[in-house]
ZADREN-246455 format. One line per 10 residues: number of its first residue (from 1); their letters; for each residue z, x, y of C-alpha. Coordinates in pm, whole numbers, plus 50000, padded with zeros to 5 digits. Example, Ala and Ser with C-alpha at 12.3 -4.5 7.8 and 13.67 -1.06 7.14 Angstrom:
<sites>
1) AS) 50780,51230,49550; 50714,51367,49894;
</sites>
This chain:
<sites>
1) XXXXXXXXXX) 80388,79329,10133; 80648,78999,10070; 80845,78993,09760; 80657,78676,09633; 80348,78900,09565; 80252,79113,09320; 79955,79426,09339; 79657,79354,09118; 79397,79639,09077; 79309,79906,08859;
11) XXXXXXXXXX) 79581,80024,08646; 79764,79646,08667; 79894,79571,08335; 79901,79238,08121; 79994,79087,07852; 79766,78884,07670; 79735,78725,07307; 80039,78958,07247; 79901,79322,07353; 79943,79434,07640;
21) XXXXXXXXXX) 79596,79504,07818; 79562,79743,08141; 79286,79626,08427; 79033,79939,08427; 78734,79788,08643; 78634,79479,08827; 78286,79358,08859; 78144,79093,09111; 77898,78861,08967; 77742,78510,09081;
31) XXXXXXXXXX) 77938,78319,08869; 78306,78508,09009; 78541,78809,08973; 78565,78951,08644; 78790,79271,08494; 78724,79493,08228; 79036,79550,08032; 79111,79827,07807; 79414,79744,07540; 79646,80021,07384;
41) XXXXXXXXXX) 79348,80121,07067; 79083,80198,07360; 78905,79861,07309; 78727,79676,07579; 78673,79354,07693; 78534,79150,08010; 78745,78869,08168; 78705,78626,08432; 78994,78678,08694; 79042,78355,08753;
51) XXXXXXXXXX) 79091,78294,08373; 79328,78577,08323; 79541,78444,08606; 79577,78110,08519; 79552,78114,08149; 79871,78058,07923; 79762,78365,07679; 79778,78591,07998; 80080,78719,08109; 80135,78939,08411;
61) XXXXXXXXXX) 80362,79264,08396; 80560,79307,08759; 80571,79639,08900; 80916,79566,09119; 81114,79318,09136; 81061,79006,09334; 81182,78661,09332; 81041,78437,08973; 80992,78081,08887; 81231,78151,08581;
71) XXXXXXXXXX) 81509,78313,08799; 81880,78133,08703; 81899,78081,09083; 81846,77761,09224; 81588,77714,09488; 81696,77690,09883; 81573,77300,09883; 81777,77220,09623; 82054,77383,09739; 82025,77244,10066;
81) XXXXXXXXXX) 81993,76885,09941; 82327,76903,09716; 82505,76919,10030; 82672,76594,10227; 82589,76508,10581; 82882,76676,10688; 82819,77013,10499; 82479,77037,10606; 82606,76982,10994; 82829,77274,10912;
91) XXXXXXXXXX) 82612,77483,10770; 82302,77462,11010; 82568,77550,11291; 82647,77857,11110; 82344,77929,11144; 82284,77893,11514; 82589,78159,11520; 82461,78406,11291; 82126,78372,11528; 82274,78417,11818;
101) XXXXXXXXXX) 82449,78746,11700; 82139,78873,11558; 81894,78781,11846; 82078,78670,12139; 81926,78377,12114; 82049,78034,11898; 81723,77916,11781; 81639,78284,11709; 81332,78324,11983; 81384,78437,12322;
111) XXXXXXXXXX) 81092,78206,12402; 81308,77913,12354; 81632,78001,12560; 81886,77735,12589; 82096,77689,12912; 82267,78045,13018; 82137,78192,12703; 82139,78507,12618; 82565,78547,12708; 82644,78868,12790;
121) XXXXXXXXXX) 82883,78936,12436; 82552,78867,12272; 82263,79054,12478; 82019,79212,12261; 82019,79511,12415; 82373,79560,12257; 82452,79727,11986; 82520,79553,11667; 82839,79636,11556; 82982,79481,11927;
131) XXXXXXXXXX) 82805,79157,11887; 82963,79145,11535; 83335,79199,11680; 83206,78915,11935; 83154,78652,11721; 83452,78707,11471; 83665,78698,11769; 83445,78361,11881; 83527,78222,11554; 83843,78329,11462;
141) XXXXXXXXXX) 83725,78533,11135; 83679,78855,11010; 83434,79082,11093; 83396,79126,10711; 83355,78751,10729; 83017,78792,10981; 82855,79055,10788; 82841,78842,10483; 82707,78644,10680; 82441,78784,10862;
151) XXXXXXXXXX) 82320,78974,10524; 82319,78643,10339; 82078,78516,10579; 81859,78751,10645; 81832,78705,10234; 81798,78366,10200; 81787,78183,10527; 82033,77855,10591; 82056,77825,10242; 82276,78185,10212;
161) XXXXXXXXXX) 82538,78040,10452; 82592,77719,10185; 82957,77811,10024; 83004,77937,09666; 83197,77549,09655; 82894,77321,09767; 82643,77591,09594; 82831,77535,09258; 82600,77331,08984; 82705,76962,09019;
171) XXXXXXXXXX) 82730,76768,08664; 82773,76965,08366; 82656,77249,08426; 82974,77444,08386; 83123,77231,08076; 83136,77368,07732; 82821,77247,07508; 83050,77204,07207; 83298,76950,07440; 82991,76739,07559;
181) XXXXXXXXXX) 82868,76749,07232; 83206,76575,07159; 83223,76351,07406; 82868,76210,07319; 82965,76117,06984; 83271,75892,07100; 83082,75721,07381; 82823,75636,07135; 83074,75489,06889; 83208,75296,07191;
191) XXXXXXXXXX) 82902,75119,07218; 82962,74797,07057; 83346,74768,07112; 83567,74668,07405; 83605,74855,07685; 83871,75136,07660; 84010,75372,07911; 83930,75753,08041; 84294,75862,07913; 84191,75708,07559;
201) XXXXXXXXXX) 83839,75862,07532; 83949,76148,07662; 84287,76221,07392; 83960,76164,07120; 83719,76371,07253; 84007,76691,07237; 84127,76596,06867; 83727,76549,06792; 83652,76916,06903; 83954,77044,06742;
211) XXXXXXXXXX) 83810,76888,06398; 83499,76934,06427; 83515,77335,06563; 83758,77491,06294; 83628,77809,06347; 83601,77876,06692; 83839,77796,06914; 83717,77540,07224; 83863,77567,07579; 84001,77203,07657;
221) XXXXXXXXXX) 83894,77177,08026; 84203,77069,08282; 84226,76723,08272; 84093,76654,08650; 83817,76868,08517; 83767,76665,08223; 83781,76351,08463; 83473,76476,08650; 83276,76583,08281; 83323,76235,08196;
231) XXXXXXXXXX) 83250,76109,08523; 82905,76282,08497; 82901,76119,08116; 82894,75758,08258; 82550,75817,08399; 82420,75875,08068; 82644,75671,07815; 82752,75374,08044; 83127,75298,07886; 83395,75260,08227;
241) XXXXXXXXXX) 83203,75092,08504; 82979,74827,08429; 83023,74497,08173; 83050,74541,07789; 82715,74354,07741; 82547,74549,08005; 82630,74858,07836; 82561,74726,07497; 82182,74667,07667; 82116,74960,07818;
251) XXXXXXXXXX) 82256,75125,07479; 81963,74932,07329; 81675,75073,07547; 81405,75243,07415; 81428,75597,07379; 81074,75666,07432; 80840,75666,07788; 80817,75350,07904; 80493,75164,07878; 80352,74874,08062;
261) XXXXXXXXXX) 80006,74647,07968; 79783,74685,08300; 79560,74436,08354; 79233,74435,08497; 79115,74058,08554; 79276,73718,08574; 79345,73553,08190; 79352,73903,08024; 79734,73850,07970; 79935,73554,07919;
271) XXXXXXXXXX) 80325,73555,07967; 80538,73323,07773; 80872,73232,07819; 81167,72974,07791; 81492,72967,08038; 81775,72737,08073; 81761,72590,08430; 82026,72653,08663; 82080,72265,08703; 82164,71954,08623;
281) XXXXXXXXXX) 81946,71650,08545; 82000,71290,08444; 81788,71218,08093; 81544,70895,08189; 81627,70780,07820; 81995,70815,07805; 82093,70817,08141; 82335,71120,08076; 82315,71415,08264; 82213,71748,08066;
291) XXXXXXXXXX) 82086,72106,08074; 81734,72124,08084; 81500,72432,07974; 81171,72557,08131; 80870,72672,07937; 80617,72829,08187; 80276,73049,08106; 80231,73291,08384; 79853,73514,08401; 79981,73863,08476;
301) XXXXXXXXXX) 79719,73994,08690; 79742,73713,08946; 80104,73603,08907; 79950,73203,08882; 80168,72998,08677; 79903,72802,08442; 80146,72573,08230; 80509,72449,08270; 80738,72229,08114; 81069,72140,08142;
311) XXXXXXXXXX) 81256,71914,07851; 81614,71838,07801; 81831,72039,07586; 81613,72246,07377; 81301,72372,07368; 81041,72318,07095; 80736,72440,06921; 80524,72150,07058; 80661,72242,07426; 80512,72570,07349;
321) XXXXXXXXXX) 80177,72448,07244; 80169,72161,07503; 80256,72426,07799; 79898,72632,07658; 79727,72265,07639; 79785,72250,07988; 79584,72628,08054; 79305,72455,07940; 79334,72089,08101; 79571,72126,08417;
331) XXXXXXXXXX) 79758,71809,08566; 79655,71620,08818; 79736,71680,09171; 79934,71386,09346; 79773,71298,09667; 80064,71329,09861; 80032,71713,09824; 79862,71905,10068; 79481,72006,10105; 79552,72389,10015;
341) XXXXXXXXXX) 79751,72325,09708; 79466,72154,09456; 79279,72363,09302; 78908,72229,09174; 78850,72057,08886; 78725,72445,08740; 78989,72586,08838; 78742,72881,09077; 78917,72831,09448; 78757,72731,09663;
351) XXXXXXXXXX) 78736,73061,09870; 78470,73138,09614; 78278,72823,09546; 78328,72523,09856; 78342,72213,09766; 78121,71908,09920; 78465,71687,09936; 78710,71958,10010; 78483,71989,10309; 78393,71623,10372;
361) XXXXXXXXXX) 78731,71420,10186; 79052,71441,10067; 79102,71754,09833; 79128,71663,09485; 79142,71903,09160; 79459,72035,08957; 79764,72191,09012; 79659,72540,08889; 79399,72756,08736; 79203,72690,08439;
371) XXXXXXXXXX) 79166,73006,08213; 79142,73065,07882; 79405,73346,07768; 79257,73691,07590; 79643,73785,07491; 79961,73590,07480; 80258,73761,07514; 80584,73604,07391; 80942,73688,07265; 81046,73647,06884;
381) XXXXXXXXXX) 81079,73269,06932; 81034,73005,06661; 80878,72796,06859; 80605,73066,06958; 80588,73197,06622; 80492,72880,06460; 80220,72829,06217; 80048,72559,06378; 80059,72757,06792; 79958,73126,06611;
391) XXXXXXXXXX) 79703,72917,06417; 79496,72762,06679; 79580,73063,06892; 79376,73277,06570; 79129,73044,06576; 79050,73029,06975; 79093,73440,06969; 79379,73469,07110; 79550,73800,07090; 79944,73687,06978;
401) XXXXXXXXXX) 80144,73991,07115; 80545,74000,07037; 80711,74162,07319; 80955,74460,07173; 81316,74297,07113; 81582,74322,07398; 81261,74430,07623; 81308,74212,07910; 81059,74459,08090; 80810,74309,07892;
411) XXXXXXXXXX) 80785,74020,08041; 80922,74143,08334; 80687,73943,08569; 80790,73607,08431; 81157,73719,08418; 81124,73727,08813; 80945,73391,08873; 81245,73256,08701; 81494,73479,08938; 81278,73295,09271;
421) XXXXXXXXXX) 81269,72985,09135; 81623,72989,09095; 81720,73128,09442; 81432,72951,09628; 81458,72607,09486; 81683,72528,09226; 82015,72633,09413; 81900,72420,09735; 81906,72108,09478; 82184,71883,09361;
431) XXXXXXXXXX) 82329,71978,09048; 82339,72382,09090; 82579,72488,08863; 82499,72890,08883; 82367,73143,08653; 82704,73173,08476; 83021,73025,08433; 83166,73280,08709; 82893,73086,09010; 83010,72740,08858;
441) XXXXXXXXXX) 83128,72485,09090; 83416,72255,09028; 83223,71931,08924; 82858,72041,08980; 82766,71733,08725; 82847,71468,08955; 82612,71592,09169; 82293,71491,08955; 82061,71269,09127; 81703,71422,08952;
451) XXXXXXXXXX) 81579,71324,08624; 81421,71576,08398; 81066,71445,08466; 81111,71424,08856; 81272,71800,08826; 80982,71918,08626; 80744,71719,08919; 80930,71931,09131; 80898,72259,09000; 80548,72238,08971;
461) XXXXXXXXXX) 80506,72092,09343; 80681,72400,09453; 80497,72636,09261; 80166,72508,09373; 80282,72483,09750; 80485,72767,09789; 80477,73039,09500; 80117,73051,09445; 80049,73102,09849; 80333,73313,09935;
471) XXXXXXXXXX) 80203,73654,09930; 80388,73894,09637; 80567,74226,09670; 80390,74311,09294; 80071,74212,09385; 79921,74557,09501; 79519,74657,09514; 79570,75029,09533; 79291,75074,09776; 79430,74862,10018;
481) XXXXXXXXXX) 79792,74904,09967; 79869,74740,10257; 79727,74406,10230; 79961,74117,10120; 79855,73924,09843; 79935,73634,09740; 79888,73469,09339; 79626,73254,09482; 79468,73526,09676; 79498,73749,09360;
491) XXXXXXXXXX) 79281,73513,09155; 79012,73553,09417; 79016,73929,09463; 79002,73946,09082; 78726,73705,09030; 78528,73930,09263; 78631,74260,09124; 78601,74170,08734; 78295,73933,08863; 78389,73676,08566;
501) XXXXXXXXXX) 78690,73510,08439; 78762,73375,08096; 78763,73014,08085; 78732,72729,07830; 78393,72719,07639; 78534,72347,07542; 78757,72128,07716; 78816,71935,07391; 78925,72271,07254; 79266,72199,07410;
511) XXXXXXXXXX) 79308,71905,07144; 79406,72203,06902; 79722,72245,07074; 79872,71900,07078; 80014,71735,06753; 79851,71623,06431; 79897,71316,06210; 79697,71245,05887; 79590,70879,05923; 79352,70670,05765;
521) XXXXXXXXXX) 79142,70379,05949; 79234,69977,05874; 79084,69693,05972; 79297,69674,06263; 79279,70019,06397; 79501,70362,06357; 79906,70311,06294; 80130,70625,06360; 80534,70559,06411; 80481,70188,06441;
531) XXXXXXXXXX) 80233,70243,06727; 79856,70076,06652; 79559,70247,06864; 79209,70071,06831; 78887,70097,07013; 78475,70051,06969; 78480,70378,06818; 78638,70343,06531; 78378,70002,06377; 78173,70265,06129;
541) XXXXXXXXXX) 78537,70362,06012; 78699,70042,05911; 78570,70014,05560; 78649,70322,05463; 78988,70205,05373; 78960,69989,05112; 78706,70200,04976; 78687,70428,04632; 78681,70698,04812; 78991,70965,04743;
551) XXXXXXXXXX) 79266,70913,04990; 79216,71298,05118; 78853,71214,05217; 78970,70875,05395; 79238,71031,05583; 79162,71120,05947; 79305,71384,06158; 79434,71243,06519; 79578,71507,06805; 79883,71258,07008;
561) XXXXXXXXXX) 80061,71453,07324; 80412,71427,07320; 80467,71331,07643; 80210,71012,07633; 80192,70850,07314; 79971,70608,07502; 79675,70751,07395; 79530,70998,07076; 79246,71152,07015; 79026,71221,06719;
571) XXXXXXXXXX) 78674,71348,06597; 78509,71135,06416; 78224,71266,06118; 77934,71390,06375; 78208,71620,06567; 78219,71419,06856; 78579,71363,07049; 78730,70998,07120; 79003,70888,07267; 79239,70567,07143;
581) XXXXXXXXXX) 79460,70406,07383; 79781,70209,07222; 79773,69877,07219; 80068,69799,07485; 79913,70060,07722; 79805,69814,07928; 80113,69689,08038; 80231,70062,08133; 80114,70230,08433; 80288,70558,08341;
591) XXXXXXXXXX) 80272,70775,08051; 80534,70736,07761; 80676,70979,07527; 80708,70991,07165; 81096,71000,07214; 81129,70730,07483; 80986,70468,07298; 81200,70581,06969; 81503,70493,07181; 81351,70194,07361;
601) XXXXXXXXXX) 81299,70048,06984; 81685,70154,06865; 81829,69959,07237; 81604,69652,07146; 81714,69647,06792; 82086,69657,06931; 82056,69371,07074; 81716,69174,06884; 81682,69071,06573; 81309,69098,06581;
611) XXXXXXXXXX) 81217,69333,06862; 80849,69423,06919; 80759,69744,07108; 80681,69491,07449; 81057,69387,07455; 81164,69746,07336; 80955,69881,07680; 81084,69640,07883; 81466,69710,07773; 81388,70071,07815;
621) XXXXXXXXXX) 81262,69998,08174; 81536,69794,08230; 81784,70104,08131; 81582,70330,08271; 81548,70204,08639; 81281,70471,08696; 80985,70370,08534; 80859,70111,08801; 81154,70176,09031; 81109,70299,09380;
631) XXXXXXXXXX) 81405,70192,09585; 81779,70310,09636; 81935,70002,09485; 81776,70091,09130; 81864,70445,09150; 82227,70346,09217; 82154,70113,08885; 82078,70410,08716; 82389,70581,08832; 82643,70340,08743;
641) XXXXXXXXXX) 82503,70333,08428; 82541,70726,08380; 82885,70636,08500; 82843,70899,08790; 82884,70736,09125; 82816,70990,09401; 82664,70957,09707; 82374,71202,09660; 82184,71367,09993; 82103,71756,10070;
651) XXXXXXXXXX) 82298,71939,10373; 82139,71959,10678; 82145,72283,10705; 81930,72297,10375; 81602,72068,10509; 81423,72334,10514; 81097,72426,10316; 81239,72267,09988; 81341,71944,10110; 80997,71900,10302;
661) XXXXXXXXXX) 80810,71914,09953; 80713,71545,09890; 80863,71516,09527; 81179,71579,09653; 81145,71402,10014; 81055,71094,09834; 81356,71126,09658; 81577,71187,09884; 81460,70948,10164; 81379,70606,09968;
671) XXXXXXXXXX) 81384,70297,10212; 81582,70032,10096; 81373,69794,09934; 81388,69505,09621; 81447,69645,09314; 81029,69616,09127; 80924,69297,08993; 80917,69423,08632; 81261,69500,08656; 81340,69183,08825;
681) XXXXXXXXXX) 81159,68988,08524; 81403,69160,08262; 81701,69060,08410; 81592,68691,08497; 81507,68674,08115; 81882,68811,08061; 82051,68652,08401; 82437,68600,08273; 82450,68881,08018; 82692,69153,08085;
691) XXXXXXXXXX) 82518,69454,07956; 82784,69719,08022; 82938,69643,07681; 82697,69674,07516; 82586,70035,07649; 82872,70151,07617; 82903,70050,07259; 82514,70218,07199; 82574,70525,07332; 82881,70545,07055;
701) XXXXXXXXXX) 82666,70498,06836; 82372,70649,06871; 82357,71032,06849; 82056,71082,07012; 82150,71426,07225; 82423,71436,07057; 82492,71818,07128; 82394,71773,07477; 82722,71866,07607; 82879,72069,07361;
711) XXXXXX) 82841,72350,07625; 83031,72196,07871; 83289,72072,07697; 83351,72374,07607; 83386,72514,07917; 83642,72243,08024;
</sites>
């Protein structure tokens, strides 16, 4: 019988529900093994043996010893894996000895002899005590030495030959509770301040125990003992090794088990988030180049970026709520992208539903899929915390979850699309400055050539192209573990496992998102900012105001996107959606935002006395150089006026996967051509005027971004 077991039959004792209980009989039934037990006032009872052996009230009394789960000794595994590579060498060669001078034999079986095996010093037929004197002579010990030996393995095996040194409990096992109890409380005061030395801590953590233990008198460990205590202390309470504000985060974690959301189909969770891009960008209204934020909604279960936006210096509640507007109406796809990166109209690939002219024609759809979110989860943000976003987000039943503060885990899948967009794209770009000030390069501003819509063109090309059909490390079905998934592949597997996905009972529900101005109807239309919209659809309106009625009831609510002012929206009295186009639209073939044309109208009053909006555009135009522009001579326009005259073109060794993506290649590879015939018409009208002067002298004045910089000034 082995030590590990135990004899169970009549006259075995227990202890159970705090008596101890003595095994009298056992019965075989149908249903299992049961006992009769007989406790110490005669009393009997019936118990299955499988209960009384596994239950936590039921306790059973050893009759010798034998080795216990609750013995102080460590087990061999552990022991074994304290060791290094070198002490476990060492130690499994012991053990070949200690074979060999108990069997003859170094693997310990004569039916696996090695070469000349067994020696004659060591053939079993001898006694003992010789092959003892043998081997201390072999290995220059003690014959002491090889007993110890020999007995400790017979014991325990390999793990008996480990030395009392390696076999010693690593950490702080050994320390005194009352010292670590110490040292604790100055770490954690160290939290929030500078960085201070092991001498320092250390010269605290003795005159703290000698306060704080009056009484009882503390042994102060030796101080390369104390070096090793505290050593063993920066694993928990992070002070020496790592930055002050990493150690001031992981202070800040929370205490508790860590949870995570799981979800189960595609639009079940929405990530939110805003980053500050790792590059710089020339502003298409002020030709200045500028940091440039990105605003992206991510569906966790499939990894598919739905909404993105990128706008220059700061980030703001109507980013937030255009970035969901686009969940529910994606963007257009360019037709210079390829077949596999438009998604249909929606928003279902087509590896679930084919197309007649995805088969037949040119693929058309949107850049992404269409869902409608069931929870949005964003950061403490203003600008996701705003009444009007957690209003229409109420209304449309959508779940507003705040992520826990200083939780980056939270949104940890969003946190890492940033992270790859960074190191895929951005850095391969002109402009990379770094993620900090320590990656900055010497003048990485003089290297912007993009402007913040083209980068945000970009962006998206590359995440439709390349993120969305590059398969993901997270993106795991546990039943087929193996199989690499990709975000677009994700939104099919989870289409066909949830059999459904959430998507937009409305399209005009996306309205909701965008802006809202109070406006009443004239005779000649609708007039927000300066800008008059008319159309057929507003005739039964007209009247209403000159009318009697209250100004409350004449006053009409109209939805206007921020980034194309060209065009509102509005519901008239039987519910039903129009649309409004401005009345220069025409002469645009490009959409214009709200703060474009506020600057076009400042440059044109610079230099007008009575500027309409179709001057103001084509002064913008003019300044911009983008609008209609397509050729190298009006970029270089563009850059003298920014005052930044580089020549601009990617490595070769970088024309890889990033350059090939037509936004950029476009870019990068204009043919020389005449500057557009808009452009041309401007500065005919103003042949002979010297307009360097006088942008120069507007950008003085105006303060339009005026904090654009402040950053890098202050790095300089």
């Amino acid at each position: 019988m082995n030590g590990a077991g135990t004899r169970l039959g009549v006259g075995t004792h227990f202890r159970l529900g705090g008596e101890t209980v003595e095994v009298v009989e056992f019965a075989s039934l149908a249903t299992g093994m049961e006992v009769v037990l007989k406790d110490g006032r005669d009393r009997l009872a019936r118990m299955s043996l499988r209960e009384l052996l596994t239950s936590d009230r039921a306790e059973l009394i050893h009759d010798r010893a034998g080795p216990s789960s609750t013995d102080d000794e460590d087990l061999a595994a552990v022991v074994l894996n304290r060791l290094t590579k070198d002490e476990k060498k060492d130690v499994l060669e012991r053990a070949e000895h200690v074979r060999e001078m108990l069997t003859g034999y170094r693997s310990g079986s004569e039916d696996l002899p090695r070469p000349d095996e067994p020696r004659p010093q060591y053939a079993p037929g001898l006694p003992l005590r010789a092959r003892y004197e043998a081997k201390a002579a072999e290995l220059r010990v003690t014959e002491r030495t090889v007993r110890r030996w020999a007995r400790a393995f017979r014991e325990l095996g390999e793990a008996g030959l480990v030395p009392k040194t390696a076999r010693a409990e690593s950490g702080l096992g050994n320390a005194d509770p009352r010292w670590v109890e110490a040292a604790e409380e100055v770490l954690k005061e160290y939290e929030k301040e500078s960085r201070p030395s092991v001498k320092v801590v250390l010269e605290e953590v003795e005159a703290r125990v000698r306060t704080k233990f009056k009484l009882v008198k503390v042994p102060v460990p030796p101080r390369t003992t104390a070096y090793r205590w505290m050593q063993e202390l920066e694993r928990r309470h992070p002070t020496f090794r790592l930055s002050t504000q990493r150690n001031r985060d992981i202070a800040d974690r929370p205490k508790g088990v860590y949870g995570k959301l799981r979800p189960t189909r595609p639009g079940e969770y929405v990530l939110m988030d805003t980053t500050r891009l790792d590059v710089f960008a020339l502003d298409p209204v002020t030709l200045r180049w500028m940091q440039a934020e990105l605003t992206v909604a991510m569906d966790w279960y499939t990894r598919c970026i739905v909404g993105l936006r990128v706008t220059p210096v700061s980030t703001k509640a109507i980013d937030a709520a255009a970035v969901l507007y686009q969940a529910y109406r994606p963007q257009q796809v360019p037709e210079s992208w390829p077949r596999d990166a438009a998604w249909p109209e929606h928003g279902i690939p087509r590896g679930v539903l084919v197309e007649a002219e995805a088969v037949h024609g040119p693929a058309t759809g949107v850049w992404g899929p269409k869902v409608a979110p069931e929870t949005l989860i964003v950061d403490h943000g203003k600008i996701y915390l705003s009444a009007h976003l957690t209003s229409v987000c109420r209304r449309m039943g959508i779940s507003v979850q705040p992520a826990r503060l200083r939780t980056g885990r939270d949104k940890g899948p969003v946190e890492r699309y940033f992270r790859t967009l960074r190191e895929d794209l951005l850095q391969r770009l002109p402009g990379y400055k770094g993620p900090d000030i320590h990656s900055r390069g010497l003048n990485p501003e003089k290297d912007a050539f993009f402007f913040h819509h083209e980068l945000e063109a970009i962006i998206r090309e590359w995440t439709a192209v390349t993120y969305h059909r590059r398969p993901h490390e997270g993106l795991v079905d546990p039943h087929l573990p193996k199989v690499e998934l990709s975000p677009a592949a994700m939104f099919e597997h989870g289409l066909a496992r949830a059999g459904y996905i959430e998507v937009p009972r409305d399209p005009h529900l996306a309205y909701e998102f965008l802006d809202v101005t109070m406006r009443t109807v004239q005779h000649y239309g609708v007039e927000i900012n300066g800008r008059r919209y008319n159309g057929g659809c507003l005739d039964g309106l007209r009247d209403m105001a000159g009318s009697d009625i209250d100004l409350d009831k004449r006053r009409l609510p109209f939805f206007t996107d921020p980034d194309d002012v060209t065009r509102i929206h509005f519901r008239d009295h039987e519910r039903v959606w129009h649309t409004l186009q401005w009345e220069h639209a025409p002469s645009l073939a490009m959409p214009l935002s709200d703060e474009a044309l506020q600057f076009a109208r400042r440059l044109a009053a610079k230099e007008y006395t009575y500027p309409d909006d179709r001057l103001a555009i084509a002064l913008l135009l003019k300044r911009w150089n983008l609008g209609l522009g397509t050729s190298l001579v009006e970029r270089r326009m563009a850059l003298r006026l920014s005052r930044e005259q580089v020549a601009l073109d990617l490595p070769e060794q970088q024309a890889d996967d990033v350059s090939s993506l037509p936004s950029v290649a476009r870019v990068l590879s204009l043919p020389e051509q005449p500057a557009s015939p808009a452009i041309e018409a401007v500065q005919e009208a103003d042949a002979g005027d010297d307009d360097a002067d006088g942008l120069e002298e507007l950008e003085e004045e105006l303060d339009f971004y005026a904090t654009a910089l402040k950053d890098i000034d202050d790095d300089e």
